[in-house]
C-alpha positions as CSV (number, residue, x, y, z in Angstrom):
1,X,0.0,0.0,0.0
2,X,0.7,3.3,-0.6
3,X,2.3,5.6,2.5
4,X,-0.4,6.8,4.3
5,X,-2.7,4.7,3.1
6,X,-4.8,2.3,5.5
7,X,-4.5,-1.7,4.8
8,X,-7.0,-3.8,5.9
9,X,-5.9,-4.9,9.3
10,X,-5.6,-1.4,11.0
11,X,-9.5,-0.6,9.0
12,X,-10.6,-3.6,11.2
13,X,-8.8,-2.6,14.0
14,X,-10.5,1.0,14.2
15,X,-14.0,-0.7,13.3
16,X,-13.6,-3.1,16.5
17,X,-12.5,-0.5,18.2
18,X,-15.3,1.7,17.5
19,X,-17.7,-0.7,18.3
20,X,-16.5,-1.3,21.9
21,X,-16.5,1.9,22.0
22,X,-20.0,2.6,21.1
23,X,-21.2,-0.7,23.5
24,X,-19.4,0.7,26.6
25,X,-21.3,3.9,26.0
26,X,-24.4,2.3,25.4
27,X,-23.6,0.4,29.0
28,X,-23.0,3.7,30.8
29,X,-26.7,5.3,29.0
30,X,-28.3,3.2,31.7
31,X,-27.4,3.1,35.0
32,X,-27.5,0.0,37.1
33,X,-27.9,-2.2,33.7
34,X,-25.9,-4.9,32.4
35,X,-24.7,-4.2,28.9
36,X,-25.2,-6.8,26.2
37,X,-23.0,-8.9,24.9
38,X,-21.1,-7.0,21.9
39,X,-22.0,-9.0,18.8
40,X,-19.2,-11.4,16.9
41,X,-17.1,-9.6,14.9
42,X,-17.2,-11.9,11.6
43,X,-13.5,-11.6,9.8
44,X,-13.9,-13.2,6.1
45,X,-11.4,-15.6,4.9
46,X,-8.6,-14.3,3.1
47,X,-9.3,-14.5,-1.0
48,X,-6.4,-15.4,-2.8
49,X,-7.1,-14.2,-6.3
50,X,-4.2,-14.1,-9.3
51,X,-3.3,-11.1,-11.0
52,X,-2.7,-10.2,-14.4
53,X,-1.0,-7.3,-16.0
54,X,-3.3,-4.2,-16.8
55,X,-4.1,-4.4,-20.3
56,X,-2.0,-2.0,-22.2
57,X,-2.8,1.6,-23.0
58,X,-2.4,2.5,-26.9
59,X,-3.2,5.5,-29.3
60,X,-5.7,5.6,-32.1
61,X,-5.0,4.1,-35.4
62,X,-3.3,7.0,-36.9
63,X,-4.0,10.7,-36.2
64,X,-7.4,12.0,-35.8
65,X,-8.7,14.3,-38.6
66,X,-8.4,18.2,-37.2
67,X,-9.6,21.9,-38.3
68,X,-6.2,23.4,-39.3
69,X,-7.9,27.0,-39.5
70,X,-6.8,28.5,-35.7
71,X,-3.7,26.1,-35.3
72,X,-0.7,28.5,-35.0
73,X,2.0,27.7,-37.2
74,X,5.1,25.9,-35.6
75,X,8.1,27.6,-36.8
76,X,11.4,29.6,-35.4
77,X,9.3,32.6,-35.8
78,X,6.8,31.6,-33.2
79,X,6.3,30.4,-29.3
80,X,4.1,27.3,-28.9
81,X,3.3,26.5,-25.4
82,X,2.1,22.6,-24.9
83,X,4.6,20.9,-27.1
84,X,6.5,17.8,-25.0
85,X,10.0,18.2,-24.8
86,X,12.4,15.7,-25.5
87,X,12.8,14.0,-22.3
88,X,14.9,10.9,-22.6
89,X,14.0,10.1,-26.3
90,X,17.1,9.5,-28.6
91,X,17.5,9.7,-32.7
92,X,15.9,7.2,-34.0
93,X,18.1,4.7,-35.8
94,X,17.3,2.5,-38.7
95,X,19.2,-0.1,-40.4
96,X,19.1,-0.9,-44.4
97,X,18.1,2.7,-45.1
98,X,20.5,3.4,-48.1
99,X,20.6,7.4,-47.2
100,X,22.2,6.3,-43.5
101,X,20.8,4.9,-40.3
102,X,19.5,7.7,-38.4
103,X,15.6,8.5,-39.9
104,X,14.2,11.3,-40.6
105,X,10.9,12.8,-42.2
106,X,10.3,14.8,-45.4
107,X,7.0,16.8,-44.8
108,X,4.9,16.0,-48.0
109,X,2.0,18.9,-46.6
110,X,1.7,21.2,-43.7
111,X,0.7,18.5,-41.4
112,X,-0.8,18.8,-37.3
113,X,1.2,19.0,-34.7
114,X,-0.3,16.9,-31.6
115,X,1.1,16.6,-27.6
116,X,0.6,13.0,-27.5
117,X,-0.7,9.7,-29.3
118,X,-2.6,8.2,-26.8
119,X,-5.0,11.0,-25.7
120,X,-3.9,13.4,-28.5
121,X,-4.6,17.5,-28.5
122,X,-3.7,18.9,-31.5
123,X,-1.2,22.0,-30.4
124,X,-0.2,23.7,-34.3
125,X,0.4,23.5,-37.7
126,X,3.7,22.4,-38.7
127,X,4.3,23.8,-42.6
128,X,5.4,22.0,-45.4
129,X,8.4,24.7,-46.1
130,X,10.7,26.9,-43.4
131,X,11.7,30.0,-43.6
132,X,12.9,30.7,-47.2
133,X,10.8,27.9,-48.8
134,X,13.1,25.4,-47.3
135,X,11.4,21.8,-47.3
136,X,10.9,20.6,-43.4
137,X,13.0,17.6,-42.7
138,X,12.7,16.7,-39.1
139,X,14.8,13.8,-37.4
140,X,12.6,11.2,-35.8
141,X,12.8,9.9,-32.2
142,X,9.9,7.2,-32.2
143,X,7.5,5.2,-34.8
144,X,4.5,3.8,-33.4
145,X,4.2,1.9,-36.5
146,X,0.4,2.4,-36.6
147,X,0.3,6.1,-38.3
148,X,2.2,7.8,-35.1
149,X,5.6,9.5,-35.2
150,X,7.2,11.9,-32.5
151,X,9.6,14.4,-34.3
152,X,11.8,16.7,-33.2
153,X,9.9,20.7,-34.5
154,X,12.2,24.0,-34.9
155,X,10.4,26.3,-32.3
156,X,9.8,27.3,-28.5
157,X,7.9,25.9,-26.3
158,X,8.4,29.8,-24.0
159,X,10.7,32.4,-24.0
160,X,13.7,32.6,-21.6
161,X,11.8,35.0,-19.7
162,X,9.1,32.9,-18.7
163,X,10.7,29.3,-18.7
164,X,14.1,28.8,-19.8
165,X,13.5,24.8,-19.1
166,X,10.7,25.3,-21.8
167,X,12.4,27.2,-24.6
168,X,14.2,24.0,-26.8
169,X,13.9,20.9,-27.1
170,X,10.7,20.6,-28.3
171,X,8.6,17.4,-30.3
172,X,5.3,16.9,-31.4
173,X,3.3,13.6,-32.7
174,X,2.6,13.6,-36.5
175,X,0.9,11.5,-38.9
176,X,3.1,9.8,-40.9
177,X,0.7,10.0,-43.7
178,X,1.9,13.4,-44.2
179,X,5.5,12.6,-44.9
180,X,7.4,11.0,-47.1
181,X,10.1,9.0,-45.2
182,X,14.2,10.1,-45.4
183,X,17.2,9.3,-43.5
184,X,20.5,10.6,-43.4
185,X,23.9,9.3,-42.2
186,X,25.2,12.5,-41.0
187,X,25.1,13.6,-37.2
188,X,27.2,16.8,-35.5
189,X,28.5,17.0,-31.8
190,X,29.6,20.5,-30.3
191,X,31.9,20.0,-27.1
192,X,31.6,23.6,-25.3
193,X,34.3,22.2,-22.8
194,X,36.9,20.8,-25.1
195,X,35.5,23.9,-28.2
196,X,35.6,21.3,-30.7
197,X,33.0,20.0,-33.2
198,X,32.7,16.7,-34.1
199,X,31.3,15.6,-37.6
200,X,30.7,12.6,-38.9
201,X,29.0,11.9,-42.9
202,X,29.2,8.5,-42.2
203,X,32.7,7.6,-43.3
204,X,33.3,7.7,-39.5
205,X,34.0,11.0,-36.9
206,X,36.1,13.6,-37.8
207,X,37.1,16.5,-34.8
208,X,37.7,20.1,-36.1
209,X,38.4,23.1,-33.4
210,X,35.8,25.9,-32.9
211,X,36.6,29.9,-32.7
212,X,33.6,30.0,-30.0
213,X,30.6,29.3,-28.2
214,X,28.3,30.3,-25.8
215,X,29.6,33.1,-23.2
216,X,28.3,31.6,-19.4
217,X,25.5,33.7,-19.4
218,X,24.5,33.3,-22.8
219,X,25.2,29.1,-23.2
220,X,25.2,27.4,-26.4
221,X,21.6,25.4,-25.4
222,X,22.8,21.6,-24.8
223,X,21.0,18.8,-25.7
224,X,19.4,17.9,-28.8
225,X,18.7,19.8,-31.9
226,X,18.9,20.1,-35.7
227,X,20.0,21.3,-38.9
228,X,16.8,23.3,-40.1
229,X,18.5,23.8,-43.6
230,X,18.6,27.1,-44.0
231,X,21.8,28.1,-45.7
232,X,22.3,32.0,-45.4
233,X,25.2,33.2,-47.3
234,X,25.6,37.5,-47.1
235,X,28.9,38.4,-47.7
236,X,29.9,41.7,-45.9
237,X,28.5,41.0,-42.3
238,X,29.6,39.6,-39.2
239,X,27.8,36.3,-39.9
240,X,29.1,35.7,-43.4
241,X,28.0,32.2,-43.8
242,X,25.0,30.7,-41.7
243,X,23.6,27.1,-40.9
244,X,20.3,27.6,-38.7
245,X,19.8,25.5,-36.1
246,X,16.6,24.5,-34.3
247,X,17.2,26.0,-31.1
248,X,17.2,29.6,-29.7
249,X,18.9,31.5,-26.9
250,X,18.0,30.1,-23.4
251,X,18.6,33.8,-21.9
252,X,17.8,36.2,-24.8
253,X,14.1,36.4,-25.7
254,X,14.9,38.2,-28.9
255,X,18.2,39.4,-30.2
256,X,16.9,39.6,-33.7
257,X,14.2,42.2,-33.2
258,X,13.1,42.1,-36.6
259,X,12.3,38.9,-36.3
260,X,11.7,38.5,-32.8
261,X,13.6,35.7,-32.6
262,X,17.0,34.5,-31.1
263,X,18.6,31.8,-33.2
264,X,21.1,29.8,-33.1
265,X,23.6,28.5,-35.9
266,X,26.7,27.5,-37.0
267,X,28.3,30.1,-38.7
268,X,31.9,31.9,-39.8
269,X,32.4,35.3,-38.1
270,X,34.8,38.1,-38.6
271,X,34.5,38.5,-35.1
272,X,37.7,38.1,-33.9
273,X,36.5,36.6,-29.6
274,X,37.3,33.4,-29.3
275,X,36.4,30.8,-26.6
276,X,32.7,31.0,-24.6
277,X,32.0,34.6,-26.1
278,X,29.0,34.3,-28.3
279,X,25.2,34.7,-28.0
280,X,24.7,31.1,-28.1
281,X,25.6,30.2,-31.8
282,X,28.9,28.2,-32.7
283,X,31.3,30.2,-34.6
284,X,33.9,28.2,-37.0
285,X,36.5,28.9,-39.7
286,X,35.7,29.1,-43.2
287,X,37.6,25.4,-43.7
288,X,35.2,23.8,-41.1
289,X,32.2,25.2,-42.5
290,X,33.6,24.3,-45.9
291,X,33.0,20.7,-44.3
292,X,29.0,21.2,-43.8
293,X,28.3,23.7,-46.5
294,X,25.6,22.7,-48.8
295,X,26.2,19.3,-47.9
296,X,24.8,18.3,-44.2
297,X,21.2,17.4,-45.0
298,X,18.3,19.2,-43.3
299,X,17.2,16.6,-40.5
300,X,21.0,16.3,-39.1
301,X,20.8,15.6,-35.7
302,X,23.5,17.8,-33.7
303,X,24.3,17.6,-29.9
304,X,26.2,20.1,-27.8
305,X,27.2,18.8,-24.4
């Protein structure tokens, strides 16, 4: 039993006890009387009865249909409250898949965005395109196999102002009738401590050094994110060359005002800090980026511890 909870024995207990109780008073109502007897207490026989596992809890058979018209659209450009986070979930790795192991999920139509498959609510809109017309490729982390899949989405779940624990990280449930399935053998690590980034394409990992990350106040986010697939190239600012990542400052709200957003990304700088200086985003040379340009595929999974 649970603590504080009250097992049979001590119930029966307290259920003689109030009926002494209650006899003895009875006894003293009337002076000079003789109380009756009590009457028997009757304990059943225990009941041995076998048990057998609850019957399992699963989803519907496949997303249910939903009115798109007041979803908000999930995006960078937005905050969508209600979205689970990642928890404990992992990449989800195939094998046989000739594009690489780790799967991933071409968006074939703006497609609903749910916070669960067993009692599902649908929370937004995910669109068929980011940004500049970019296709959405999200990395998956589980396949009911029944029209369920939980994907990683490039947006907030809150600001940093209001929950900082809320801000990245964030997945919804999709139906997989609205993708068309992918996978990609690429995956990107960002040590903060050691300032190195780790690639591998799947011929195997290959370790290049960083010019900076996050200051302490302004972390890189760790965890889990991805390679939205934006490729910005403007030649002439600070940022020359720009991969967008899915997750955003966990201490700016917005350092973009324009777009009210605070990204993050791996880009070349001719900012000449090095070390943990930035806002958040990872700053390389023009030979690492060389590495990624143009050729890590939307979907990339990338990891900063």
């Amino acid at each position: 039993m649970g603590k504080g909870s009250e097992g049979p024995p001590r119930l029966l207990r307290m259920v003689i006890a109030g009926a002494v109780a209650l006899a003895a008073a009875a006894g003293c109502s009337t002076p000079g009387a003789q109380p009756a007897d009590p009457p028997p207490v009757v304990v059943p026989a225990t009941v041995s009865a076998s048990k057998v596992p609850a019957p399992a809890v699963v989803g519907p058979a496949g997303p249910p249909a939903v009115d798109t018209s007041a979803l908000v659209q999930i995006s960078p450009l937005t905050v969508v409250p209600g979205l689970p986070g990642v928890g404990d979930a992992t990449p989800r790795h195939v094998d046989g898949a000739s594009s690489g192991p780790w799967q991933t999920v071409t968006l074939a139509r703006d497609t609903v965005a749910f916070d669960g498959y067993r009692d599902p609510h649908p929370v937004g809109l995910i669109p068929q395109t980011t940004l500049k017309q970019v296709p959405t490729v999200l990395p998956v982390l589980d396949d009911r196999g029944n029209g369920w899949l939980r994907v990683m989405v490039a947006t907030r779940g809150a600001l940093p102002s209001q929950d900082r624990n809320q801000v990245n990280g964030r997945t919804a449930w999709i139906n997989a009738a609205d993708t068309s399935p992918s996978s990609t053998a690429w995956s990107v690590h960002v040590d903060t401590t050691a300032q190195t980034i780790t690639v591998d394409d799947g011929t195997g990992p290959h370790v290049y050094p960083v010019r900076a990350t996050g200051a302490p106040a302004t972390p890189t986010p760790p965890g889990l994110s991805f390679v939205v697939g934006t490729f910005w190239d403007e030649p002439g600012t600070y940022t020359p060359r720009v991969i967008l990542l899915s997750t955003q400052s966990e201490a700016i709200d917005h350092w973009d005002r324009p777009t009210g957003t605070a990204v993050t990304a791996i880009h070349t700088s001719l900012l000449h800090g090095t070390g943990a200086v930035s806002n958040g985003c990872v700053r390389v040379s023009d030979e690492v980026l060389d590495v990624l340009w143009h050729r890590v595929p939307a979907g990339t999974v990338v990891t900063v511890t």
